[in-house]
N, C-alpha and C positions, 0 to 999 in steps of 0.2 A: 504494500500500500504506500502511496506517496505521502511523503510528511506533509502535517500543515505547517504553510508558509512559504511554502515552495512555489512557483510560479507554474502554473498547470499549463500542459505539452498542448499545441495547437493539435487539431486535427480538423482534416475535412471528408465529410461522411455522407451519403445518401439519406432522405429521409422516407418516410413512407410513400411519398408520391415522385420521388425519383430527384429532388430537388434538391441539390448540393449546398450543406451547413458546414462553416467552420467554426469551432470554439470564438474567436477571436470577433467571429460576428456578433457576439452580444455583448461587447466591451459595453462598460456603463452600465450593467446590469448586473445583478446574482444572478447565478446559475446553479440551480442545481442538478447534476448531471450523476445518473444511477446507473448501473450497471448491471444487468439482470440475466440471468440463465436462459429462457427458453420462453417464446409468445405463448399466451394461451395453457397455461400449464397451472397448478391450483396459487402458490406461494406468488407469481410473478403477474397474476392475475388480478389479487389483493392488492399488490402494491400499486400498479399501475391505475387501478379505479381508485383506491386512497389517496393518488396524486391526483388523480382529474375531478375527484367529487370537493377535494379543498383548489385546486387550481384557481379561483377566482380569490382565493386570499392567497394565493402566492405572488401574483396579477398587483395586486392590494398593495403589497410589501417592495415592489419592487423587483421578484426575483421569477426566472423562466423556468420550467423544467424540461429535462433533455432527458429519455430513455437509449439507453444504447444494451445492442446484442446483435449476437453475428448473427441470428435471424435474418432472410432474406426483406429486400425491400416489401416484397408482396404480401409476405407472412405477416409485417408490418402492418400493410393496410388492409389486411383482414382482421386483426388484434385491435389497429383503433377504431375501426366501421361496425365491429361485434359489440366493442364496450363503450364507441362515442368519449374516444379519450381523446380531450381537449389540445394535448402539448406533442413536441417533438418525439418519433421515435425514429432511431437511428441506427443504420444496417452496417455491420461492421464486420463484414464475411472472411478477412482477412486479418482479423485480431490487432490492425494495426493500432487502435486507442485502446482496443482492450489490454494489450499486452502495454503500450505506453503507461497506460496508467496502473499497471501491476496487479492486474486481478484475473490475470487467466492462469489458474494455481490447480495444481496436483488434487483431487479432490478420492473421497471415497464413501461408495452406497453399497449396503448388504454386500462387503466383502469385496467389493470390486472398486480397482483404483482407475482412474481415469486424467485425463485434465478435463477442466471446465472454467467457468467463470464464477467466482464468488461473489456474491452479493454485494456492492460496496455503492457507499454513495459518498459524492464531494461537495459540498459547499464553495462555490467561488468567488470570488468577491467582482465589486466592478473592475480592476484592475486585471483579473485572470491571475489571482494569486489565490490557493486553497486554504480557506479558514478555518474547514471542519471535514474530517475523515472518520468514516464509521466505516469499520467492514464487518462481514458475517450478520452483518443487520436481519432484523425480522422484518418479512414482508409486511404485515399487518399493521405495524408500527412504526412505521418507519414516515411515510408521508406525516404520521404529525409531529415526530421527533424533530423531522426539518421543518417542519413550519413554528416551534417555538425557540427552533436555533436564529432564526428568523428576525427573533420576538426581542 
């Protein structure tokens, strides 16, 4: 996981409708940018509607939310047209932010080791310097942890 206060790595990414974001495009703004396993799956399902159903006080505060997984663009825009998620999701098929930002880690279920991506989310400030790192987050809980880091 990157430390806070470190200056968070640019990247330029596909979003659900094929529309190329870079970090750097929301200078002047928070960001908060989550990092999640797999579209449409129980844990990453939670989080994503817990960010879109407070998403109008993130709006409020100042600050964007960004989802990223190597999810394809299209799995993308099936995950925000199923659940009417209001914010960026962001296709990362080549692990390049995922592995930038250090969370595509060795992982293990019912005995079987694998890599994958661990849950992690950043806080960043308007300058694109991270304020707040959480990893192994709980889906459920998470959108409102960031919103009273926020606060």
């Amino acid at each position: 996981m990157l430390a806070v206060g470190t200056q968070a790595p640019d990247f330029t990414l596909p979003d659900q409708n094929g529309e190329e974001h870079s970090l750097s495009d929301y200078r002047g703004q928070k960001v908060i940018l989550y990092f999640y396993p797999k579209d449409n799956t129980a844990g990453c399902t939670k989080q994503a509607c817990g960010f879109g159903e407070r998403y109008p006080q993130f709006r409020e505060k100042g600050a964007v939310v960004i989802g990223v997984s190597k999810d394809s663009v299209r799995s993308h825009k099936n995950f925000e047209t199923k659940h009417n998620l209001p914010f960026t999701l962001l296709s990362d098929p080549e692990l390049s932010a995922i592995q930038a930002y250090d969370v595509w880690k060795e992982k293990k279920n019912y005995g079987r080791t694998y890599m994958g991506i661990v849950r992690t989310t950043y806080l960043i400030d308007e300058e694109g310097v991270i304020i707040r790192a959480m990893d192994k987050v709980k889906a459920a809980k998470n959108p409102e942890e960031m919103l009273e880091a926020l606060s």
